[in-house]
Z-matrix of the N, CA and C atoms (Angstrom, degrees):
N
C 1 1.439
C 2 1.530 1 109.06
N 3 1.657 2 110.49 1 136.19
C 4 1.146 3 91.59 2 174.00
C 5 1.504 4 129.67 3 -112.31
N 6 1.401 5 120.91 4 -167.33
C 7 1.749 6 102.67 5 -167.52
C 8 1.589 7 116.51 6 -53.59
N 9 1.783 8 110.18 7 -33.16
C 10 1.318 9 107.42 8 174.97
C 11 1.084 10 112.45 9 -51.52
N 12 1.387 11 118.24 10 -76.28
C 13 1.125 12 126.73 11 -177.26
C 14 1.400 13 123.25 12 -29.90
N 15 1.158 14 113.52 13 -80.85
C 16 1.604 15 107.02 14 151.47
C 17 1.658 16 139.49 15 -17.53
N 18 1.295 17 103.39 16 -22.20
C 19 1.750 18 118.39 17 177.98
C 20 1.679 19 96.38 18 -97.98
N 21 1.437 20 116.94 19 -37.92
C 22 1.440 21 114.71 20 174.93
C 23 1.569 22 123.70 21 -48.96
N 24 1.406 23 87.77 22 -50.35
C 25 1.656 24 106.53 23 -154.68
C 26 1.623 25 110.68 24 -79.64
N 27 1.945 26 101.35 25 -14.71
C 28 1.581 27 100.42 26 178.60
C 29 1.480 28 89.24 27 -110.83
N 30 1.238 29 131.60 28 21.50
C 31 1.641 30 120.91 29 151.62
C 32 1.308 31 92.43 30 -85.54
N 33 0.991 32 138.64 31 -98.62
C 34 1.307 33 160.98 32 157.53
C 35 2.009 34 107.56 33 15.10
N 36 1.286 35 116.32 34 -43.81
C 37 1.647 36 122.01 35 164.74
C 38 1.182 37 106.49 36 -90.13
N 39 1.328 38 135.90 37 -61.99
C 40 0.942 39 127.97 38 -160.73
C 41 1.496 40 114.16 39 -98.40
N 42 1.483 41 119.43 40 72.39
C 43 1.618 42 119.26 41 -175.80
C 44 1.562 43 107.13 42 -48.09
N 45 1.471 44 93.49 43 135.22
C 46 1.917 45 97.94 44 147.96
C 47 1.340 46 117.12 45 -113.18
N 48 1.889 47 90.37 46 139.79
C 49 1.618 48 97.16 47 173.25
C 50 1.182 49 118.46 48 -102.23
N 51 1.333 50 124.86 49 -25.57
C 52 1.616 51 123.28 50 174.96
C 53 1.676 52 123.49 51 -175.99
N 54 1.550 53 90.29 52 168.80
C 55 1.856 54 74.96 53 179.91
C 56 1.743 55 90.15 54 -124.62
N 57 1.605 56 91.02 55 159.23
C 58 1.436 57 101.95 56 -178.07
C 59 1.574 58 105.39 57 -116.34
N 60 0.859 59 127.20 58 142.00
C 61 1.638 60 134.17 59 -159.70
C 62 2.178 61 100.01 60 -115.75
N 63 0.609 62 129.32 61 109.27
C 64 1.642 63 117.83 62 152.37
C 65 1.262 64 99.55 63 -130.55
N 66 1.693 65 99.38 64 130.53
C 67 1.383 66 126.81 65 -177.72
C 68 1.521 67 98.40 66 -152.38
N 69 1.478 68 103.36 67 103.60
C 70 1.499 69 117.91 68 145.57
C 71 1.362 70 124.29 69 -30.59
N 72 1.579 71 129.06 70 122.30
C 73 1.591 72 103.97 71 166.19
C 74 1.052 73 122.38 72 -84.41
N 75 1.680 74 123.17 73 -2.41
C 76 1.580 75 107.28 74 163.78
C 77 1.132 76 107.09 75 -119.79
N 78 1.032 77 100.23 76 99.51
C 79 1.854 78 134.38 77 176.21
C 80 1.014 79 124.78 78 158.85
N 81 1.477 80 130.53 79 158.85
C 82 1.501 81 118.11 80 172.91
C 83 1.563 82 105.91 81 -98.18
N 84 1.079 83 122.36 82 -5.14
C 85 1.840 84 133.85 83 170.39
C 86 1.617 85 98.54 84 -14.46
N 87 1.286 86 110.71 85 -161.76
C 88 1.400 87 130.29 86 165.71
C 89 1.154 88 110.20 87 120.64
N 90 1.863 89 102.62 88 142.06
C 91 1.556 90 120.98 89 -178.22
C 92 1.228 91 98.33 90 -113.68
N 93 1.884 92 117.41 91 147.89
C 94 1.041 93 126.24 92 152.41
C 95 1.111 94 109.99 93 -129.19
N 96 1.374 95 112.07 94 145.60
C 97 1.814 96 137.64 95 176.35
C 98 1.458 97 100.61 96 -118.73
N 99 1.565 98 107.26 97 115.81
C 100 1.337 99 113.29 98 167.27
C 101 1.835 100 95.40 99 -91.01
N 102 0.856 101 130.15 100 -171.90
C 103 1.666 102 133.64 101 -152.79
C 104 1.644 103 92.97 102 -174.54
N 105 1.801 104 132.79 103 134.79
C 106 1.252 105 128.13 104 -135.86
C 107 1.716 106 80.20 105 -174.26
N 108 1.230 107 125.33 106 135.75
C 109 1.037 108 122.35 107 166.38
C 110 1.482 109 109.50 108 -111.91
N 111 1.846 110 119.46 109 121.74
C 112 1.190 111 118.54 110 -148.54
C 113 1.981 112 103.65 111 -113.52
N 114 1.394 113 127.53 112 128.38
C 115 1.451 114 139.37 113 173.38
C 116 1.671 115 89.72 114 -52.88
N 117 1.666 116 84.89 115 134.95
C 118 1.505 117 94.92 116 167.06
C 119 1.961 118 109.77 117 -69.86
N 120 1.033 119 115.60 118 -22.91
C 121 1.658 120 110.89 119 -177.43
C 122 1.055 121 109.34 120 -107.19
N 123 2.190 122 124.82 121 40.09
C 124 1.238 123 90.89 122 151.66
C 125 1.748 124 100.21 123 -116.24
N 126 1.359 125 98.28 124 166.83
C 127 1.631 126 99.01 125 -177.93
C 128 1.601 127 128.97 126 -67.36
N 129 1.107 128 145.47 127 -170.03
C 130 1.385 129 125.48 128 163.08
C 131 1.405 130 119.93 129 -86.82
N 132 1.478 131 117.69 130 -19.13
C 133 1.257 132 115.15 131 165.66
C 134 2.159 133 124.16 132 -57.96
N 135 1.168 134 81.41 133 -36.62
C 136 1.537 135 103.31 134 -174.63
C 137 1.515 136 102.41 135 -78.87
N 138 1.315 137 111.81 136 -31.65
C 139 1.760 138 111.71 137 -176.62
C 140 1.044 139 88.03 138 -69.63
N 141 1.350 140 139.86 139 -62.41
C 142 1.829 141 136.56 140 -156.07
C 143 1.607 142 95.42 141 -59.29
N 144 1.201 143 121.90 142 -39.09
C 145 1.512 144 120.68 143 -160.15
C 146 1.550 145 110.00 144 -75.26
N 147 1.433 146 103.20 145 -19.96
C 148 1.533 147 109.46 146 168.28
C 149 1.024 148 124.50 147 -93.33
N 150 1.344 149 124.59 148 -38.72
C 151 1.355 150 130.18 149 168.86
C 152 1.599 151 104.52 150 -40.73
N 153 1.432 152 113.11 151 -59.20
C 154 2.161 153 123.85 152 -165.97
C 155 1.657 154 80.67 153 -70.96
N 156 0.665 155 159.17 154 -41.39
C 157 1.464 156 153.28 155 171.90
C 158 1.283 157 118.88 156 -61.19
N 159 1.369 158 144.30 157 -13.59
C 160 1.539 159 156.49 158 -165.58
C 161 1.208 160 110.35 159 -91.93
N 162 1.125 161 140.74 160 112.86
C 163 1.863 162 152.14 161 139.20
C 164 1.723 163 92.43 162 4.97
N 165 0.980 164 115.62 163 -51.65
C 166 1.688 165 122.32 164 -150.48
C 167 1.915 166 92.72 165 -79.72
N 168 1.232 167 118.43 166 -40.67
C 169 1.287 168 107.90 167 -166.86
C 170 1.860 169 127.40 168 -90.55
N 171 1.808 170 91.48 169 -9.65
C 172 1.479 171 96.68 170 159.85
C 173 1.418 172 118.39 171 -85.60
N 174 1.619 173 112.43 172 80.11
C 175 1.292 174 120.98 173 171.75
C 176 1.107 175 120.67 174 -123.87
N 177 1.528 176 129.53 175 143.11
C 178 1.026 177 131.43 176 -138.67
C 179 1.470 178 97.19 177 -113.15
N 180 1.556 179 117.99 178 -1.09
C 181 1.446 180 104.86 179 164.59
C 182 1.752 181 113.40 180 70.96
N 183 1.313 182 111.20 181 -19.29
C 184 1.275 183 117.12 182 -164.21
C 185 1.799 184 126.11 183 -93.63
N 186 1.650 185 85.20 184 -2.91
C 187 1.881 186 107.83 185 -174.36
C 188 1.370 187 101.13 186 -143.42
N 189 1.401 188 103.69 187 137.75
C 190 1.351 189 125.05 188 165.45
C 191 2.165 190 119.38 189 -54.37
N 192 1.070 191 71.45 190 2.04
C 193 1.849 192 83.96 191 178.93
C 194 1.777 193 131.75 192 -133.38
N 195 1.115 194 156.32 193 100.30
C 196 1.065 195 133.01 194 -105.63
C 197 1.911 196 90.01 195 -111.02
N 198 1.023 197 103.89 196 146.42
C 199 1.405 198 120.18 197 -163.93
C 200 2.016 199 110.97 198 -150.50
N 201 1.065 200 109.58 199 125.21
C 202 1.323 201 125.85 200 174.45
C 203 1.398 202 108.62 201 -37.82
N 204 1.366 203 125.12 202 126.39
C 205 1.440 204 115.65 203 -172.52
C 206 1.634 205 98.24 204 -114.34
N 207 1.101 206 106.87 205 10.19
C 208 1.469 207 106.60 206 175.17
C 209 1.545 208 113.00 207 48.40
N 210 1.306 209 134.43 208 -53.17
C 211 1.680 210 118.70 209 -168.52
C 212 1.683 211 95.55 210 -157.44
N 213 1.064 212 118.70 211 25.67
C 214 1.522 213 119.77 212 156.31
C 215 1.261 214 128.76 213 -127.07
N 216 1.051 215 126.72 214 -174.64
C 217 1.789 216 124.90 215 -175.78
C 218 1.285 217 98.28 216 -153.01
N 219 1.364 218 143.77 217 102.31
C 220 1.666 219 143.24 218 165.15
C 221 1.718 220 104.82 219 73.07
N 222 1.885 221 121.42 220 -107.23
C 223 1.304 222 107.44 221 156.84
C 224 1.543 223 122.59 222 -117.05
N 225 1.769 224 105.52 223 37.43
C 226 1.047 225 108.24 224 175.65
C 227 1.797 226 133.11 225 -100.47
N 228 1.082 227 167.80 226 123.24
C 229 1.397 228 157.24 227 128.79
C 230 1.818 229 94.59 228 15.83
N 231 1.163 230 124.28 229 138.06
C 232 1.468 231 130.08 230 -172.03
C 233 1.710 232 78.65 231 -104.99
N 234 1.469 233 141.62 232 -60.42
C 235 1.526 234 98.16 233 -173.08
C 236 1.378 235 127.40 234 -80.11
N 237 1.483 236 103.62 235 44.64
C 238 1.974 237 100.99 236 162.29
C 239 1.471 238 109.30 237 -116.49
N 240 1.336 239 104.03 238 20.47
C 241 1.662 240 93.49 239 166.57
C 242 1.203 241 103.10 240 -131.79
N 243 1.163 242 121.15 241 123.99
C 244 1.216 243 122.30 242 117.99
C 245 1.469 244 155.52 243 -113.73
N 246 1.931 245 137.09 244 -118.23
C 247 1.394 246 99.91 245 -163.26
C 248 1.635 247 84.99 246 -106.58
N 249 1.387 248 119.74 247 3.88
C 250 1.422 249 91.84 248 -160.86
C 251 1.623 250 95.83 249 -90.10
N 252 1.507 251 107.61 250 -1.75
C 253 1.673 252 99.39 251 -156.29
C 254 1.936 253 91.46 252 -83.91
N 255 1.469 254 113.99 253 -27.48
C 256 1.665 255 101.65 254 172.42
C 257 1.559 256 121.79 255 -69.28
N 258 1.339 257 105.64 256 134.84
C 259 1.595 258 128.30 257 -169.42
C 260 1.595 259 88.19 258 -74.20
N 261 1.500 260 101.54 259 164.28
C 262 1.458 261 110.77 260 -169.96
C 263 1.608 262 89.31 261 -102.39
N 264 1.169 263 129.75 262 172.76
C 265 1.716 264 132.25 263 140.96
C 266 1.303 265 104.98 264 -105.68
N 267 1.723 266 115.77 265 113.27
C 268 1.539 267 101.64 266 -178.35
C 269 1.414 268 118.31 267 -65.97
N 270 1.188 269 134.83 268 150.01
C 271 1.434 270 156.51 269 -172.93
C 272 1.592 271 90.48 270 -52.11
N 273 0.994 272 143.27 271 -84.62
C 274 1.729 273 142.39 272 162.26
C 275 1.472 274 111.94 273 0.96
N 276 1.079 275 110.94 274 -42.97
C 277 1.235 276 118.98 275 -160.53
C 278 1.580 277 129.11 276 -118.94
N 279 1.357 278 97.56 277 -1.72
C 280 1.199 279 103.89 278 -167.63
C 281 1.792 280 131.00 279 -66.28
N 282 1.684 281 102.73 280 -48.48
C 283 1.536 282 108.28 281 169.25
C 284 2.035 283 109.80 282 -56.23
N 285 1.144 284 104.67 283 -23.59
C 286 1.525 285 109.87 284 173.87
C 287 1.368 286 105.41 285 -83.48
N 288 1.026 287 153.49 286 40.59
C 289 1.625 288 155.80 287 -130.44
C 290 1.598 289 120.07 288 168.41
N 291 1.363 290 105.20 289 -61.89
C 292 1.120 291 127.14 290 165.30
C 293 1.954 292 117.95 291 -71.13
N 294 1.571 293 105.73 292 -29.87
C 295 1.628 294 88.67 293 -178.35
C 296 2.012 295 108.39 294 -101.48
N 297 1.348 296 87.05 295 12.91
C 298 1.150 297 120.19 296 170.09
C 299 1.564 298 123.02 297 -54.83
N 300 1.500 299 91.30 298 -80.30
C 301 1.712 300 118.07 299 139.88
C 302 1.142 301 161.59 300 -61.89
N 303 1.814 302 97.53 301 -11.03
C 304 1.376 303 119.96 302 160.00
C 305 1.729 304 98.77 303 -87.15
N 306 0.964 305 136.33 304 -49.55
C 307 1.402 306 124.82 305 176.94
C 308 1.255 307 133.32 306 -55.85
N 309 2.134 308 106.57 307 -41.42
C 310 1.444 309 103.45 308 -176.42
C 311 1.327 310 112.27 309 -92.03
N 312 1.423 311 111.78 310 -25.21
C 313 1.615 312 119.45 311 -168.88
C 314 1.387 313 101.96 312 -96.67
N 315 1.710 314 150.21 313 -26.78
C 316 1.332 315 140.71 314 163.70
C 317 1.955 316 116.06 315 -99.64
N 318 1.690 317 91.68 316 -44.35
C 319 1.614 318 85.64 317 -167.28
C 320 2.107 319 109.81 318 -62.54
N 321 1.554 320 98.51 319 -36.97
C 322 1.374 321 97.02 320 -153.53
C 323 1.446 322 106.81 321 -91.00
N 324 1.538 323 113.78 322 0.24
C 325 1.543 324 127.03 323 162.35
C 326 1.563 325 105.15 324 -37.59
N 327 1.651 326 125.37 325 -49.59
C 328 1.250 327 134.49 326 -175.08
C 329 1.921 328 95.07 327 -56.88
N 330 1.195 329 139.50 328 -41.76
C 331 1.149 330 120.12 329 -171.31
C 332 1.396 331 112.40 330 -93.84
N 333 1.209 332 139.72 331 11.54
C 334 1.768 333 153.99 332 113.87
C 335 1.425 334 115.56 333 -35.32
N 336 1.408 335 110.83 334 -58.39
C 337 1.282 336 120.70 335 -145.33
C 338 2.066 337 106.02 336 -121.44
N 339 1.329 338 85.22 337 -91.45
C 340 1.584 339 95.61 338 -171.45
C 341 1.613 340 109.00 339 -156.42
N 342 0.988 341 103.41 340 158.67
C 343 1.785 342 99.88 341 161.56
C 344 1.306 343 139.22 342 -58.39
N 345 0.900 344 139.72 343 106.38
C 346 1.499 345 120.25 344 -172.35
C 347 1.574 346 108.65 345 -81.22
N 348 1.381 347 106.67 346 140.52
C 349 1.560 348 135.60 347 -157.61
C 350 1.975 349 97.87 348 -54.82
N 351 1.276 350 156.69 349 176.05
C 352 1.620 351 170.38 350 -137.99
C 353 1.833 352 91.82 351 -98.93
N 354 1.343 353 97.79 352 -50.50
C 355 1.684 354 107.77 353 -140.12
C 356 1.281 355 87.81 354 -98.57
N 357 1.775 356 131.27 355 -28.75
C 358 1.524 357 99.26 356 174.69
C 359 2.018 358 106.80 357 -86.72
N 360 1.120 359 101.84 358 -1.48
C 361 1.637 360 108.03 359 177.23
C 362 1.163 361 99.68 360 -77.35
N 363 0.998 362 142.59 361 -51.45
C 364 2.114 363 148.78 362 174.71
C 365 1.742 364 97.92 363 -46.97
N 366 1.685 365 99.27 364 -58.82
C 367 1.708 366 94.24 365 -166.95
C 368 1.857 367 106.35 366 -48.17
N 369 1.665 368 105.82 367 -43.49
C 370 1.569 369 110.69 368 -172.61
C 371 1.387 370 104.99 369 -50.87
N 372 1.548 371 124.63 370 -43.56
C 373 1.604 372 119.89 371 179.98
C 374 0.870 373 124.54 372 -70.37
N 375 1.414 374 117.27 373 -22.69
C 376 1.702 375 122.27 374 175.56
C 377 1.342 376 110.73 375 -69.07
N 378 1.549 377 100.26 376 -61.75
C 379 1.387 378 111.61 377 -162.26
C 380 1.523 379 123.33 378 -89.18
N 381 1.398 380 120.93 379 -16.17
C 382 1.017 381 138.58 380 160.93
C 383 1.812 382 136.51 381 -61.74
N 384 1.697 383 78.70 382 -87.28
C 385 1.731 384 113.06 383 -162.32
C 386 1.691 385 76.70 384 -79.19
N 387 1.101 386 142.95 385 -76.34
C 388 1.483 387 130.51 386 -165.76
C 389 1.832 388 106.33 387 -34.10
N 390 1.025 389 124.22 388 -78.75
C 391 1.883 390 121.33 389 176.39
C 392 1.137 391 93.32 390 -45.45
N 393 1.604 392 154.26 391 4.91
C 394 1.415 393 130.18 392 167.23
C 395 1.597 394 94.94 393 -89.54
N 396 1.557 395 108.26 394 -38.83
C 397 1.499 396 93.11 395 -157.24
C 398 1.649 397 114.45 396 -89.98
N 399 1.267 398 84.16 397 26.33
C 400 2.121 399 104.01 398 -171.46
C 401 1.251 400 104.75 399 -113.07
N 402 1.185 401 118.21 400 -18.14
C 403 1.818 402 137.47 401 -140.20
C 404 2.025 403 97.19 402 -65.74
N 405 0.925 404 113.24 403 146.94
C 406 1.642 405 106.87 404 175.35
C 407 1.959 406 87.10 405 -104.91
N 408 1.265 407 105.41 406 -40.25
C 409 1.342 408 92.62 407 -168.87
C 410 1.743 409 107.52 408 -143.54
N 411 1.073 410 138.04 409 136.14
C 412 1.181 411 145.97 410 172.04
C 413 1.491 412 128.22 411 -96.77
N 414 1.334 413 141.36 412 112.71
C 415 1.456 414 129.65 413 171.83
C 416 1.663 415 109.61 414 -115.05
N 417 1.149 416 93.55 415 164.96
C 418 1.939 417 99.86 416 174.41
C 419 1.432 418 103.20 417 -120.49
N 420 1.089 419 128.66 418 165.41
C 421 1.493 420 141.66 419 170.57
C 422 2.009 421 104.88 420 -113.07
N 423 1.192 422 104.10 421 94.43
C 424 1.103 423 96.42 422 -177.42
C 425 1.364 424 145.62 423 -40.47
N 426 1.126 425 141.01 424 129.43
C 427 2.095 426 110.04 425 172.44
C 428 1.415 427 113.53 426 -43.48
N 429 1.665 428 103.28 427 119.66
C 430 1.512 429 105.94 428 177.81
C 431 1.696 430 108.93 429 -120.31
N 432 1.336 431 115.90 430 19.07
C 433 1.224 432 120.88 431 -159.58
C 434 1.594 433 111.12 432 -62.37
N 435 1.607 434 106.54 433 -15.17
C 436 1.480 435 100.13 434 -169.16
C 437 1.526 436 103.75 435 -89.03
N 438 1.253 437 132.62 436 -3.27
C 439 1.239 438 130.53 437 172.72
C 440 1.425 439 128.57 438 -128.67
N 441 2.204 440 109.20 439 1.14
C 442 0.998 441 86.50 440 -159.38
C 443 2.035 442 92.97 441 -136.14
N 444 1.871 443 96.34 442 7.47
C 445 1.744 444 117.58 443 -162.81
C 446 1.803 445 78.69 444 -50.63
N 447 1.467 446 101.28 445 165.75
C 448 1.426 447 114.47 446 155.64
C 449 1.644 448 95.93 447 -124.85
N 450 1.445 449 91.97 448 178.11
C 451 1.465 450 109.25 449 -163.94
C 452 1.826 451 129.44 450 -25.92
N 453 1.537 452 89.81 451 -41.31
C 454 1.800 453 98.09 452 -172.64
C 455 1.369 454 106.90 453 -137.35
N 456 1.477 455 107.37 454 19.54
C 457 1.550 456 116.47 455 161.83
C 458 1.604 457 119.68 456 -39.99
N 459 1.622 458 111.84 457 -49.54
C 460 1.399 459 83.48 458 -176.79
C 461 1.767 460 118.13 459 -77.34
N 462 1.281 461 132.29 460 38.31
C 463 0.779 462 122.72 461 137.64
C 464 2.200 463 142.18 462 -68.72
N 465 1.382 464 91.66 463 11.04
C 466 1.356 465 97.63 464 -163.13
C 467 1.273 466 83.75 465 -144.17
N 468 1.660 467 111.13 466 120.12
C 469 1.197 468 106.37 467 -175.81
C 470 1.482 469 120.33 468 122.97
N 471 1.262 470 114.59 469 -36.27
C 472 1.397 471 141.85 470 -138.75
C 473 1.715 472 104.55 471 -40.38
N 474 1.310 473 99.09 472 -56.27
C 475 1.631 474 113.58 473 -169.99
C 476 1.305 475 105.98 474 -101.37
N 477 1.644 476 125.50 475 -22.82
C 478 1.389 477 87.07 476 -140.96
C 479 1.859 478 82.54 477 -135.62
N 480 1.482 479 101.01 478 6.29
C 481 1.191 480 97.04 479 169.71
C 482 1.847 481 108.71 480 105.31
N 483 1.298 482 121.15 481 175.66
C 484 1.498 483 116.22 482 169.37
C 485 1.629 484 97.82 483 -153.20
N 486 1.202 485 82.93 484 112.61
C 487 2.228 486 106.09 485 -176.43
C 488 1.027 487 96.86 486 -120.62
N 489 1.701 488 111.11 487 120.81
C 490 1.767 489 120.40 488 168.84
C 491 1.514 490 82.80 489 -125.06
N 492 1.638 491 96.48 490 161.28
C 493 1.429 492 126.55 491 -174.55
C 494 1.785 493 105.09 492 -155.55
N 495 1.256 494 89.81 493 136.39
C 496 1.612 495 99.95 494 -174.76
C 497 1.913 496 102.04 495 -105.96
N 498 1.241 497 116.55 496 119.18
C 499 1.328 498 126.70 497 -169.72
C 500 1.502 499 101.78 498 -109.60
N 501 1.388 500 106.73 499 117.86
C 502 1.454 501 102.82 500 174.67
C 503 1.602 502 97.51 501 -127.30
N 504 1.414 503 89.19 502 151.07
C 505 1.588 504 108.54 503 -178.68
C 506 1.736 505 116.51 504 -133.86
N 507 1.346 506 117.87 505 83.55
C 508 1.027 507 115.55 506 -172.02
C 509 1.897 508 125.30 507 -52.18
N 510 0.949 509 85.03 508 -60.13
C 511 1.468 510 103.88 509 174.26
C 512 1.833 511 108.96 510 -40.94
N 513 1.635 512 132.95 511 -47.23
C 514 1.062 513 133.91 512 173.72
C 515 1.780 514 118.66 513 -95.07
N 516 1.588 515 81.46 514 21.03
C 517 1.648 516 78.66 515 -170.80
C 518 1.424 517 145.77 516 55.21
N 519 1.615 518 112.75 517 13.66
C 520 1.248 519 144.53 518 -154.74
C 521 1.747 520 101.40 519 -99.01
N 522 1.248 521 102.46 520 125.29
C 523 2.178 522 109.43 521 152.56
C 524 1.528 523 101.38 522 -115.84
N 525 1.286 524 110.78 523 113.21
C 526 1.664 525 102.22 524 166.39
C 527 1.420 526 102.54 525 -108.35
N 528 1.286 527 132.00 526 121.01
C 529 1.201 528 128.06 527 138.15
C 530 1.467 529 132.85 528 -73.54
N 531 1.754 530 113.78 529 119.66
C 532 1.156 531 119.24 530 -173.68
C 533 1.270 532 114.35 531 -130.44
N 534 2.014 533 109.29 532 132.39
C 535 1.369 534 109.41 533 -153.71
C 536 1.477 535 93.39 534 -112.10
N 537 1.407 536 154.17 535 -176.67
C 538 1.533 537 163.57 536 152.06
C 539 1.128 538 103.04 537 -155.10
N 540 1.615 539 99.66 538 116.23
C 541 1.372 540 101.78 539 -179.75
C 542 2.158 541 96.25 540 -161.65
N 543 0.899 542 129.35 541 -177.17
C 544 1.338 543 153.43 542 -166.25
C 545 1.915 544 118.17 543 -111.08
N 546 1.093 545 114.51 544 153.34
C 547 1.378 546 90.27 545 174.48
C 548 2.210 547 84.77 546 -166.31
């Protein structure tokens, strides 16, 4: 198979329906949730393999407008990820994991930075912390920056870090990938 093909066939399985944007205006913070409508028969290995394969996920994070990044992912090289390199969150553990990361990696950004404003704190519960507490399965994409940054990667990221999480929801048929990061 080749790379086209391969970019076809995980448009084509793995639909996207949308991205959700929350961006504080005082801060440069910001979460994005891409939103993916996921086949009940494919596995989670194969979901990750489509997702790093998707039009939607070579994004460069780096523009307010979404644009083909051709061979990167946020500030990474797009061929240094793949699915085996994301950690799982075991199912046991996950709301202990996840409010983990909603506290140190979104809530406590405000004691770095600033507060974030009522309405982008509501959007995080809606759009966030709710698909965590639905989640059948959770993964992280580790920091790989020391082996995997491309050229002007650390521009994305800068302060506050770059955390993606792959949200799957079996039951609604849902993959959200959700990134928080700085720019």
């Amino acid at each position: 198979m080749t790379a086209t093909s391969a970019r076809t066939d995980a448009g084509e399985q793995l639909v996207y329906q949308c991205t959700i944007f929350v961006n504080p205006p005082v801060t440069r913070q910001w979460v994005d949730i891409k939103v993916f409508t996921l086949p009940a028969d494919v596995d989670d290995q194969t979901a990750l393999a489509l997702m790093i394969a998707h039009v939607r996920y070579r994004d460069s994070y780096a523009s307010s407008t979404f644009e083909d990044a051709k061979t990167i992912h946020g500030p990474y090289w797009l061929r240094a990820i793949t699915p085996e390199i994301f950690t799982v969150v075991n199912a046991d553990v996950v709301n202990t994991t996840i409010r983990y990361w909603a506290e140190h990696v979104i809530r406590d950004w405000d004691d770095n930075f600033v507060s974030w404003p009522q309405a982008q704190r509501e959007a995080l519960e809606r759009e966030v912390y709710a698909r965590t507490q639905r989640a059948t399965v959770i993964y992280r994409l580790p920091d790989i920056r020391a082996t995997a940054q491309h050229d002007w990667g650390d521009v994305v990221g800068s302060d506050a870090g770059f955390h993606e999480f792959v949200i799957i929801e079996r039951a609604a048929g849902e993959l959200a990938l959700v990134v928080a990061s700085d720019d």
